[in-house]
Structure formats: C-alpha cells, structure tokens
Backbone as ProteinMPNN parsed JSONL, in Angstrom:
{"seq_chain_A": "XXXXXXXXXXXXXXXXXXXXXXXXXXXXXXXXXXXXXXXXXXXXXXXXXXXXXXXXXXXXXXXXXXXXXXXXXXXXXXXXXXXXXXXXXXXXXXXXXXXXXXXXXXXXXXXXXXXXXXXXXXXXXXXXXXXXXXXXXXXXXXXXXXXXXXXXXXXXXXXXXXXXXXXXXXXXX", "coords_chain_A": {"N_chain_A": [[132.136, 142.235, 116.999], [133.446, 140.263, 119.059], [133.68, 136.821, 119.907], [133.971, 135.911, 122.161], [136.808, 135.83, 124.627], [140.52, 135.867, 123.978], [141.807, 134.621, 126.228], [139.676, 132.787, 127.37], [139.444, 131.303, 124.881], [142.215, 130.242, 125.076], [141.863, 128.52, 127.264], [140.587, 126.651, 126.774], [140.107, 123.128, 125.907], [142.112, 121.292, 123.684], [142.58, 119.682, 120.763], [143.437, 117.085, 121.073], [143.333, 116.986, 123.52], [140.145, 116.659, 124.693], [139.866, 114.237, 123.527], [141.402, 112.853, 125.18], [140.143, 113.012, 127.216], [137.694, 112.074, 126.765], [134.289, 109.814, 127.617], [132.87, 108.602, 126.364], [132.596, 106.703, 122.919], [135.508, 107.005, 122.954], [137.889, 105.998, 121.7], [136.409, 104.962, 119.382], [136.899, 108.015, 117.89], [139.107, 108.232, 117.68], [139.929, 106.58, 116.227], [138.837, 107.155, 113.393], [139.495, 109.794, 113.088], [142.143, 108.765, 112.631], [141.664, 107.584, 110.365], [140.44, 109.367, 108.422], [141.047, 110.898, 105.109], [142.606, 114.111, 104.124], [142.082, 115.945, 101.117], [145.374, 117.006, 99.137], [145.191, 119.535, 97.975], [142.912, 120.836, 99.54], [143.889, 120.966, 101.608], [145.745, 122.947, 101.251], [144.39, 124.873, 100.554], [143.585, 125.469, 103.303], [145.596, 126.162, 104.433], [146.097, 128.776, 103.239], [144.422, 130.369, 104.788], [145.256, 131.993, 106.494], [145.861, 132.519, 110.102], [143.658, 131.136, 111.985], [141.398, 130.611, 114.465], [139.345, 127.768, 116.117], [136.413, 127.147, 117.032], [134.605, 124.415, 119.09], [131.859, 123.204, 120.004], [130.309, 120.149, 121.92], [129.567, 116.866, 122.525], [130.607, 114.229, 124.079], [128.626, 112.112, 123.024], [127.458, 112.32, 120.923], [126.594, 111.115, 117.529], [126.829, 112.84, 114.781], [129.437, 114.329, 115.552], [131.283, 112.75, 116.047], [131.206, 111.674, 113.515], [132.419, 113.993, 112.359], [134.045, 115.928, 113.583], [136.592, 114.96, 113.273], [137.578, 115.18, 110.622], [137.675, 117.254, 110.842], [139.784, 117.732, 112.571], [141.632, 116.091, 111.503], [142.192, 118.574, 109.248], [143.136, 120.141, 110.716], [145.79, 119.326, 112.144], [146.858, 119.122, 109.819], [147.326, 121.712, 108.779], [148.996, 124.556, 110.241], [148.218, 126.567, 110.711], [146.074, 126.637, 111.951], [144.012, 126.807, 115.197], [142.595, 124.524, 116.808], [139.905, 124.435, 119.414], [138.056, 122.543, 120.849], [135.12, 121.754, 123.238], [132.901, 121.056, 125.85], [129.658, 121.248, 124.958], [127.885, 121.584, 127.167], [128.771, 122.561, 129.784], [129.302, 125.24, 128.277], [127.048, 126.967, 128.014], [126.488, 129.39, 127.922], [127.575, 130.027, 125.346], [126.665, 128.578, 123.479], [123.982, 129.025, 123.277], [124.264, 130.928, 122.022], [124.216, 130.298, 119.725], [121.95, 128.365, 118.732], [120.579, 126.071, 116.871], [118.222, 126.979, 114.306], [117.172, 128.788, 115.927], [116.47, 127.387, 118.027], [117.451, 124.602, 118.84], [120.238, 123.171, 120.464], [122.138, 122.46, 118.907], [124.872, 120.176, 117.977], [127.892, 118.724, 116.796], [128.948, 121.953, 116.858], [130.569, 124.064, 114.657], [132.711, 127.038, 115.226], [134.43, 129.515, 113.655], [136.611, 131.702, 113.672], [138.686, 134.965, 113.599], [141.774, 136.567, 114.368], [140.961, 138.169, 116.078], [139.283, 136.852, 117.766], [136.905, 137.565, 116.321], [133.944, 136.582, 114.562], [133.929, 134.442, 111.615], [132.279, 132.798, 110.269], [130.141, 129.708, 110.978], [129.196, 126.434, 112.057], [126.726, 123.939, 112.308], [126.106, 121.019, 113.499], [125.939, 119.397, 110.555], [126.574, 119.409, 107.189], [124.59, 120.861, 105.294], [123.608, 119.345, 102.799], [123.328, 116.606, 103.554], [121.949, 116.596, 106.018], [119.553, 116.992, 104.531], [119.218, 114.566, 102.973], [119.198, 112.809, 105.347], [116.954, 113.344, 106.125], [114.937, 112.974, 103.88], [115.048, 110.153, 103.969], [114.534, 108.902, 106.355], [111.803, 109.949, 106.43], [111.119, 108.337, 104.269], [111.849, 105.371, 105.658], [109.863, 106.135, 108.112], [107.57, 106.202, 106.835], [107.381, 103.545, 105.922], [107.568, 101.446, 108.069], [105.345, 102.408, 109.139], [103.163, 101.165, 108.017], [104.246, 99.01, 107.622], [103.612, 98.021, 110.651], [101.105, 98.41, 111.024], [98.152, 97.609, 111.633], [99.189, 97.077, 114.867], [99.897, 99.513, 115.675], [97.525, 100.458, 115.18], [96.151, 99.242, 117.341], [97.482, 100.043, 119.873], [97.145, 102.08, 119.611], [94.293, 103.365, 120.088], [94.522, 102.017, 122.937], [95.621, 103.967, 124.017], [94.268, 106.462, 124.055], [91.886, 105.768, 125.309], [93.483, 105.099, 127.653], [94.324, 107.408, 128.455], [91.612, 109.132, 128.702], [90.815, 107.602, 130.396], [92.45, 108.623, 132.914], [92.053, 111.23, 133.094], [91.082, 113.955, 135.31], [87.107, 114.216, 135.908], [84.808, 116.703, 136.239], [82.004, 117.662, 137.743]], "CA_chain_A": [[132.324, 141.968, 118.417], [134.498, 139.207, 119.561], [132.326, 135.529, 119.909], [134.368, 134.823, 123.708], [137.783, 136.458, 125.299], [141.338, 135.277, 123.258], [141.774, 133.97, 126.961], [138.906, 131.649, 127.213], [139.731, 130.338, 123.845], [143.389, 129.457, 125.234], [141.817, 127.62, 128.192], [139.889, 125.634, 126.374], [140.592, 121.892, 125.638], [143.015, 121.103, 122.532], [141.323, 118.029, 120.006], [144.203, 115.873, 121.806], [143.075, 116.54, 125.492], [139.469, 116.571, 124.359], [139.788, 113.248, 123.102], [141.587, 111.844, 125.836], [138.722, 113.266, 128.162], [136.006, 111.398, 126.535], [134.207, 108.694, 128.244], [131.906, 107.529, 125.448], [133.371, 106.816, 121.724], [136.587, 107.564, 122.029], [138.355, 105.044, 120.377], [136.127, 105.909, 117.867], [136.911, 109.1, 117.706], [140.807, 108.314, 117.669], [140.052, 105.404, 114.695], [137.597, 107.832, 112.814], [140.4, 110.912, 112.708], [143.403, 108.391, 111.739], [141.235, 107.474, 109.043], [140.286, 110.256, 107.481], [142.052, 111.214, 104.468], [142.071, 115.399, 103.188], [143.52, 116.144, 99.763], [146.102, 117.956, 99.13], [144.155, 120.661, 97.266], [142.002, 120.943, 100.766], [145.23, 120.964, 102.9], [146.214, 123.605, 100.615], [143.537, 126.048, 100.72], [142.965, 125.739, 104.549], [147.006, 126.958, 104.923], [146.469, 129.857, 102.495], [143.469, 131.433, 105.377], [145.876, 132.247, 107.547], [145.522, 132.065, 111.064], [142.17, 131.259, 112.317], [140.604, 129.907, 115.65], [138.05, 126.925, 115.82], [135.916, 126.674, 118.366], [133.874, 123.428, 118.579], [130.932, 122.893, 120.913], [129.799, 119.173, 121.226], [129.411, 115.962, 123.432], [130.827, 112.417, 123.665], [127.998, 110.735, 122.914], [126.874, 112.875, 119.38], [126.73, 110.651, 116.286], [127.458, 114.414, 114.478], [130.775, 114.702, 116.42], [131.914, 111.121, 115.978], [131.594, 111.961, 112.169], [132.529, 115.523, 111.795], [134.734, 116.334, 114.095], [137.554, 113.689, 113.178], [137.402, 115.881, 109.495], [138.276, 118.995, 111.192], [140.614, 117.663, 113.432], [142.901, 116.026, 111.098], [142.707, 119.617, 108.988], [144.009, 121.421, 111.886], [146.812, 118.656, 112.22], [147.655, 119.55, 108.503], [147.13, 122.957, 109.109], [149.482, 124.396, 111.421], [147.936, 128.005, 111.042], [144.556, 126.458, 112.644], [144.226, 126.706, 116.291], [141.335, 124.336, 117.285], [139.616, 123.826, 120.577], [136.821, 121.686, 121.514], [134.732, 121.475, 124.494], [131.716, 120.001, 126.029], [128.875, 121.571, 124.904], [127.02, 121.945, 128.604], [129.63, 123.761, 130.201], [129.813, 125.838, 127.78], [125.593, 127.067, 127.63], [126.335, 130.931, 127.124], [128.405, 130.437, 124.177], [126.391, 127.718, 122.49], [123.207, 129.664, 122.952], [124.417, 132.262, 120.725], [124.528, 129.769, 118.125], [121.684, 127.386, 118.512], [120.537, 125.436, 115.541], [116.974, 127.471, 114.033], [117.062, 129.332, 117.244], [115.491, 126.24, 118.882], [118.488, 123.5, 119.194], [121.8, 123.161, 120.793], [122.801, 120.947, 118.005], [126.548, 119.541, 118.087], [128.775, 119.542, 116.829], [128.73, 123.658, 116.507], [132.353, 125.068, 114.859], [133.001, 128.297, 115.42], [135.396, 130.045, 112.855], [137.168, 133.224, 113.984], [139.573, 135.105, 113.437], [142.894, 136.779, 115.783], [140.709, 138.901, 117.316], [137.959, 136.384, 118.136], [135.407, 137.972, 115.348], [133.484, 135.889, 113.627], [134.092, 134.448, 110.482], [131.032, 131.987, 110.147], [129.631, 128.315, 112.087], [128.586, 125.297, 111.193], [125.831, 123.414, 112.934], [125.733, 119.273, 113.191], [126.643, 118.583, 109.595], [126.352, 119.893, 105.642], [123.224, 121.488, 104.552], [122.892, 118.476, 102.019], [123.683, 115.804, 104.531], [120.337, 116.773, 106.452], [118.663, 116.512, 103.517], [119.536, 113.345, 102.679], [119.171, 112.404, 105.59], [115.465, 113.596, 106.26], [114.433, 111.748, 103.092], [115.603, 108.648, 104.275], [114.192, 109.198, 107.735], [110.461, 110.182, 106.08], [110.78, 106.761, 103.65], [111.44, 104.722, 107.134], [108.822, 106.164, 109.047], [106.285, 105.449, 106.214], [107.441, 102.02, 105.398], [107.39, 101.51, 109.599], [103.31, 102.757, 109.348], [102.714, 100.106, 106.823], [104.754, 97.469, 108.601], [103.003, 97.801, 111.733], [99.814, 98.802, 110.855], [97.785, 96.733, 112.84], [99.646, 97.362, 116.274], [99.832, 100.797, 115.364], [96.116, 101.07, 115.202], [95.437, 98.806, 118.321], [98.031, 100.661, 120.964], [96.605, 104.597, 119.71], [92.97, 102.516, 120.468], [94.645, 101.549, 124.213], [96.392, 105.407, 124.701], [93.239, 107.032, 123.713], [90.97, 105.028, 126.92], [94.306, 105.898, 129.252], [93.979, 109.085, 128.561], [90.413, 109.719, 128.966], [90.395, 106.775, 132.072], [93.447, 109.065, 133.788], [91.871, 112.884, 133.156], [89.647, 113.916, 136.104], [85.669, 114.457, 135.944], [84.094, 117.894, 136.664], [80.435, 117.594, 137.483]], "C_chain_A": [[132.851, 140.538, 118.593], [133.232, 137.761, 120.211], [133.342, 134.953, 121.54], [136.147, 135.557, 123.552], [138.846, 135.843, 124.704], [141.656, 133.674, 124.569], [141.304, 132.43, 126.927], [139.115, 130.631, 126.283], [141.065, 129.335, 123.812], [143.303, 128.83, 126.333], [141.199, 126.812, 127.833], [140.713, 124.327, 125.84], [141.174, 121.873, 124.418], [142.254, 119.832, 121.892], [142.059, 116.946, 120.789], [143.427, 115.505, 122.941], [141.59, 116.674, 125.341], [139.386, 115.178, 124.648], [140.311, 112.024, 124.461], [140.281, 111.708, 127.226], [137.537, 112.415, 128.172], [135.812, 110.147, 127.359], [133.101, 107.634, 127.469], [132.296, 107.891, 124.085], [134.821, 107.073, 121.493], [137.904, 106.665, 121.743], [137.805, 104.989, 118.99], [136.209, 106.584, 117.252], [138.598, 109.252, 117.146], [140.752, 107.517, 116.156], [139.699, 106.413, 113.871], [139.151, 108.866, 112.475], [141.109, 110.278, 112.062], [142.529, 107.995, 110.448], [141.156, 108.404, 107.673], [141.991, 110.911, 106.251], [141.534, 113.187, 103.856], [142.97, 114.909, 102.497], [144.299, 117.164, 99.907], [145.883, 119.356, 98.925], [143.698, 121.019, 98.966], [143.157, 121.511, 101.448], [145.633, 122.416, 102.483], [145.676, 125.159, 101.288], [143.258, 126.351, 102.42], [144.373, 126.576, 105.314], [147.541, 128.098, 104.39], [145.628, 130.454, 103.47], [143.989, 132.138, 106.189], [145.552, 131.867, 109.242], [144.011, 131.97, 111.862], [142.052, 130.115, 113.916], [139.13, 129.236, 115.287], [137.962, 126.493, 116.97], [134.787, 125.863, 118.456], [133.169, 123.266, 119.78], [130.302, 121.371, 120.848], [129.918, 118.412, 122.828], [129.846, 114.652, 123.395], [129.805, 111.707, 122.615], [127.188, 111.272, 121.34], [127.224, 112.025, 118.131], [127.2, 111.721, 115.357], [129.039, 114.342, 114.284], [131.114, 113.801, 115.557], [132.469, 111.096, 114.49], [132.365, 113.019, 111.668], [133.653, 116.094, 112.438], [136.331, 115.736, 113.708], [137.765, 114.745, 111.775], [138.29, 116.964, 109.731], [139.413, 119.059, 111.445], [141.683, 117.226, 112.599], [143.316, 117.151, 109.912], [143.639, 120.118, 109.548], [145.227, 120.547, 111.983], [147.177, 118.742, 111.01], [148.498, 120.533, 108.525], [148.103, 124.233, 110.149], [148.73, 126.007, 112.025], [146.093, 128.064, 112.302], [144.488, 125.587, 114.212], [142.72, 125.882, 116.55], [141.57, 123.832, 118.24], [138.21, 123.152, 120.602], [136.534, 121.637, 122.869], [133.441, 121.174, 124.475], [130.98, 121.404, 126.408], [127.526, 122.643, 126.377], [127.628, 122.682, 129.3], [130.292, 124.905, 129.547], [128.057, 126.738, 127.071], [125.875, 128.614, 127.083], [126.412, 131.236, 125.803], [127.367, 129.365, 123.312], [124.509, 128.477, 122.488], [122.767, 130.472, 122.077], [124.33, 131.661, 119.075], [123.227, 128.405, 117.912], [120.884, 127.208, 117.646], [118.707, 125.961, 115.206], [116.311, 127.89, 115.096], [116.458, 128.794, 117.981], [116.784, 125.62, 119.957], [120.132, 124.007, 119.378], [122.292, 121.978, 120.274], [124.119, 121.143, 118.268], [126.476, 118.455, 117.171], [128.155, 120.952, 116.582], [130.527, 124.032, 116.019], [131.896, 126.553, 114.379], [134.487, 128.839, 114.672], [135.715, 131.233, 112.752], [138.401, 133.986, 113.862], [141.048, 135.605, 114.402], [142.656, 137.064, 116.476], [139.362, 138.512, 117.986], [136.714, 136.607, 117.789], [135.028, 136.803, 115.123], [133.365, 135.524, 112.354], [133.177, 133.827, 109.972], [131.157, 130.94, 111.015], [129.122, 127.172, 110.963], [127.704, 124.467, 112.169], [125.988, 122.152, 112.628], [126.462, 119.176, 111.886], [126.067, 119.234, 108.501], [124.766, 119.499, 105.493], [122.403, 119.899, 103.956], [122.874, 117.215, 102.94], [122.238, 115.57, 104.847], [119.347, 116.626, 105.661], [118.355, 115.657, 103.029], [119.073, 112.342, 103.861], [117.484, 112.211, 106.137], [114.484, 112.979, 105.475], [114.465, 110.826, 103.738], [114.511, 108.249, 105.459], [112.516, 109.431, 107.458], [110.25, 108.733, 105.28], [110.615, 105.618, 104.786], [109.981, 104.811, 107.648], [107.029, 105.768, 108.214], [105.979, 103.807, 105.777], [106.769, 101.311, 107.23], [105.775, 101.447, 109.592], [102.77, 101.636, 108.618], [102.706, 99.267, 107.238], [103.937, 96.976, 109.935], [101.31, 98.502, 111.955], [98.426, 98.93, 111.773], [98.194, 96.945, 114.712], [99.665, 98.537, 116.602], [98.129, 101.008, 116.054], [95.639, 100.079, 116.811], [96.014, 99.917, 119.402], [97.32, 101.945, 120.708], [94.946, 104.238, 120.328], [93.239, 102.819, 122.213], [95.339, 103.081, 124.457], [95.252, 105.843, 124.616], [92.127, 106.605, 124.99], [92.148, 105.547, 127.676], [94.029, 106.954, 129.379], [92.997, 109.541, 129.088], [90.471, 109.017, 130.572], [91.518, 107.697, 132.816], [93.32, 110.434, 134.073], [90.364, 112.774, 134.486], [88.489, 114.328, 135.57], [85.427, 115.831, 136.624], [82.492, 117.609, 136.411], [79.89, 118.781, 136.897]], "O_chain_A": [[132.255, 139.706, 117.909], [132.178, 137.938, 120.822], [133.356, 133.778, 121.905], [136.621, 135.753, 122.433], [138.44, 134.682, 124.634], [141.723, 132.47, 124.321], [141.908, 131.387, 126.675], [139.052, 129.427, 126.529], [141.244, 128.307, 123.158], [144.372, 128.402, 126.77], [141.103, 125.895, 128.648], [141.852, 124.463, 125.393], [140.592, 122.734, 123.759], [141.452, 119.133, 122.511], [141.429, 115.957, 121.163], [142.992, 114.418, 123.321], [141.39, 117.033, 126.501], [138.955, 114.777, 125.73], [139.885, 110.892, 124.686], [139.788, 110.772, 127.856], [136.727, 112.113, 129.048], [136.756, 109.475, 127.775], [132.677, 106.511, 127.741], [132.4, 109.086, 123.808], [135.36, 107.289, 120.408], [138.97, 107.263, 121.601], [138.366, 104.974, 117.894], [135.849, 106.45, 116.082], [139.103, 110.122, 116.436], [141.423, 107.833, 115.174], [140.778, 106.722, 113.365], [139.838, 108.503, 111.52], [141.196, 110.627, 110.885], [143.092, 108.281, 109.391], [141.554, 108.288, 106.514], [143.18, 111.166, 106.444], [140.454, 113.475, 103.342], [143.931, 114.152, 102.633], [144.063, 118.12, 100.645], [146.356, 120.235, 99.646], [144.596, 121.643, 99.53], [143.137, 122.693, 101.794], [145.876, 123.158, 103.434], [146.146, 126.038, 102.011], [142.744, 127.42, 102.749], [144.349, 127.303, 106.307], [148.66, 128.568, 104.596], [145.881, 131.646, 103.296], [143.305, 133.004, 106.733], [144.949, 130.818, 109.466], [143.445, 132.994, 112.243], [142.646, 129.062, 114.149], [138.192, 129.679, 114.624], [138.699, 125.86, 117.726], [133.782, 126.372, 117.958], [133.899, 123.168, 120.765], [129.727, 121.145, 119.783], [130.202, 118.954, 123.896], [129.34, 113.928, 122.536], [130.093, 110.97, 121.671], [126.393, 110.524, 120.773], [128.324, 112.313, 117.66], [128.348, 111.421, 115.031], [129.689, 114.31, 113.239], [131.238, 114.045, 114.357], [133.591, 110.728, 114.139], [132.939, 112.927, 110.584], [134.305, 116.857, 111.725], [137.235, 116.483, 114.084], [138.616, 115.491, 112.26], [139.251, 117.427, 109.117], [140.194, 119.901, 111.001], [142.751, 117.813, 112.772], [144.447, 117.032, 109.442], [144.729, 120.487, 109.112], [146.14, 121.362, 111.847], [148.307, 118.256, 110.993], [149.722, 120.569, 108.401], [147.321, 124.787, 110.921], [148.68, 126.459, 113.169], [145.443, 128.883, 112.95], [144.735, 124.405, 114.455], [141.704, 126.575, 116.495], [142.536, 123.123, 118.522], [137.301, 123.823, 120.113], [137.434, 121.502, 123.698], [132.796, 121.019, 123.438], [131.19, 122.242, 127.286], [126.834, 123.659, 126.423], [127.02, 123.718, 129.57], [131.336, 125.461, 129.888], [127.943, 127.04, 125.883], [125.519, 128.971, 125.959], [125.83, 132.104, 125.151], [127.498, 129.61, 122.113], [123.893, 128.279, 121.44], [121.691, 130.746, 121.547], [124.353, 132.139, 117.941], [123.451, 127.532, 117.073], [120.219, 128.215, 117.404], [117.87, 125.332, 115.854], [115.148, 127.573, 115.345], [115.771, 129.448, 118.766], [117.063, 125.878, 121.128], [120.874, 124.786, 118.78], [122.697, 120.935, 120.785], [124.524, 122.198, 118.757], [125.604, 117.65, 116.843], [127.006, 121.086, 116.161], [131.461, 124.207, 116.802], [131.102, 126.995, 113.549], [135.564, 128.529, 115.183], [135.24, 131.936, 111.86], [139.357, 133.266, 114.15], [141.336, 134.766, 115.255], [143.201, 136.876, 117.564], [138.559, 139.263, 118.54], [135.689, 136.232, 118.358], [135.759, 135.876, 115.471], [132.627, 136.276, 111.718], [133.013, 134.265, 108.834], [132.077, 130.971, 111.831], [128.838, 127.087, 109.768], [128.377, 124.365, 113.194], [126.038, 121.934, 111.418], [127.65, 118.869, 111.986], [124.96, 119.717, 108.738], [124.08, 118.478, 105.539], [121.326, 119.407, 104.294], [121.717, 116.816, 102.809], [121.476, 114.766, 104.311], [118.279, 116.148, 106.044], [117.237, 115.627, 102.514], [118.63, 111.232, 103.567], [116.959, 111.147, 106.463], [113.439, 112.514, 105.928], [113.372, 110.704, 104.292], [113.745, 107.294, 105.329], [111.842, 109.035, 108.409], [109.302, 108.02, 105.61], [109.556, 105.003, 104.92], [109.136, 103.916, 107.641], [105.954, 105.352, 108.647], [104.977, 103.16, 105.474], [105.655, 100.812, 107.387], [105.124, 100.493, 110.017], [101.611, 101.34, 108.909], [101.729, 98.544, 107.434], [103.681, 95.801, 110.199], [100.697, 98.922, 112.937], [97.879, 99.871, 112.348], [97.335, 96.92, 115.594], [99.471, 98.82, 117.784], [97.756, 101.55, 117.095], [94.582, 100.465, 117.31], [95.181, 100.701, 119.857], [96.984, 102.729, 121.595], [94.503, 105.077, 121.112], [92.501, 103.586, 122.831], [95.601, 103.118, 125.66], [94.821, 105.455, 125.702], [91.599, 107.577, 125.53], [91.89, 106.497, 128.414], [93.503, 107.471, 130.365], [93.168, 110.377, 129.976], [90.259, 109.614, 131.627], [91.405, 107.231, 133.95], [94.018, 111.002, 134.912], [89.345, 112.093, 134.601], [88.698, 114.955, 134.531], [85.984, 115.967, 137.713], [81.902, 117.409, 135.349], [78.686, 118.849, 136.649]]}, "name": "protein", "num_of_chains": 1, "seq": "XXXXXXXXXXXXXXXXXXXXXXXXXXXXXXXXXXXXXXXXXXXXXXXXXXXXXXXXXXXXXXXXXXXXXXXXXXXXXXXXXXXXXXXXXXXXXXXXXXXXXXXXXXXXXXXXXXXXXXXXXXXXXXXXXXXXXXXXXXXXXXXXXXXXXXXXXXXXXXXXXXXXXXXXXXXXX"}
C-alpha cells in the first residue's frame, strides 16, 4: 500500500526550497551539505537503484537533521534518479505517525524510501543504529561522572524537592 498519494509527494518541498524556508540553522545546513563529500563507489550504487522517492520528515532546529540530512541531500544532487522531498515534521503528523521511532517518538530526521508507486522500500529514524549506541555510552559515562561531580548539591536540592513536595500536597484528616 502506497506510504502518501504520488501527488502529495510532488507538493512537497524540494531540499533547495526546504532549505531556503528554514529559520533556524540554515547556513548550517547549506555549509554542512557543501561539505560533505560521497565516494564515488556510493554515488555509484545509489544511480544503479533506479528511481526512488525520499521522503524526509524533520525540523529546523534537530541536531539529527543538521547532520544527516546534508548526507542525503548531496546524494540526491549526485543522483539524478533520486527524487527527494523534505518537510516539516508537524505539518506533516499523519504521515510521521506511521513511522514513529519505538512506537513512542516522532524522532527526525525520518527518510522515507519508496518506490514509483509510493510503496515502501524501508526508513530510517534520527541516525545509524551504531551512532545511538555510541552515543548512549557516552551520554551514561557523563551522567555518572556529573553524579560524582556534584554530589553534594545533588544530595542537598533532592533533600529541598522532597519537603516541597510533601509542604505543597494537601492534608486529609
């Protein structure tokens, strides 16, 4: 079954008019793409899939995006067989529902990889499997070094939430 109407997919924003849309990062977003380099090999294989539609769900202000999207985008500018659109995430709740991240999150970026007749070919959520992983380490070493560091302040403020709490819940006689 078709992931959204060929239509819809040809009213949607282009990575150009996307980009010029934005109102947070995008000079970043413009530096970040000219940067990126694919290889040839890459360039290669993405112009042997034939024609495919990419449909990208996301938001200015996504650290995700900022990284990930710039990747894609100068594929598809390799690419000529790869039609991608981007759009903003919120006006776009039906379609990003269908896809959200451990059926919880409307993570973004989201690409959507389909084919002529708007099937589905697979998605990608925020960023590579290992990425998250990497980055969850990192993010668990912080927060324990953090507990260590502030130890002391730690243990006085949960002291001073612990009295709000009780001083702010009503009394039943």
């Amino acid at each position: 079954m078709p992931v959204m109407s060929a239509d819809r997919f040809q009213k949607a924003t282009t990575f150009a008019q996307y980009v010029d849309q934005m109102k947070v990062n995008k000079e970043t977003m413009q530096k970040f793409t000219d940067e990126v380099q694919i290889s040839d090999e890459d360039a290669a294989w993405w112009k042997a899939q034939g024609k495919l539609n990419v449909f990208v769900l996301t938001y200015d202000g996504c650290g995700d995006a900022l990284y990930n999207l710039p990747i894609f985008a100068k594929i598809a500018r390799l690419c000529p067989n790869i039609d991608l659109r981007v759009v903003q995430r919120d006006e776009n709740l039906d379609i990003m529902d269908q896809y959200r991240n451990q059926g919880l999150y409307r993570s973004v970026p989201t690409f959507i990889f389909m084919d002529t007749k708007m099937n589905e070919i697979g998605n990608l959520k925020e960023r590579a499997e290992s990425i998250t992983a990497i980055f969850e380490a990192e993010q668990l070493k912080v927060r324990r070094a953090l507990r260590v560091q502030y130890q002391a302040e730690w243990r006085t403020e949960m002291a001073r939430e612990f009295r709000n709490v009780v001083a702010t819940k009503k009394r039943y006689p």
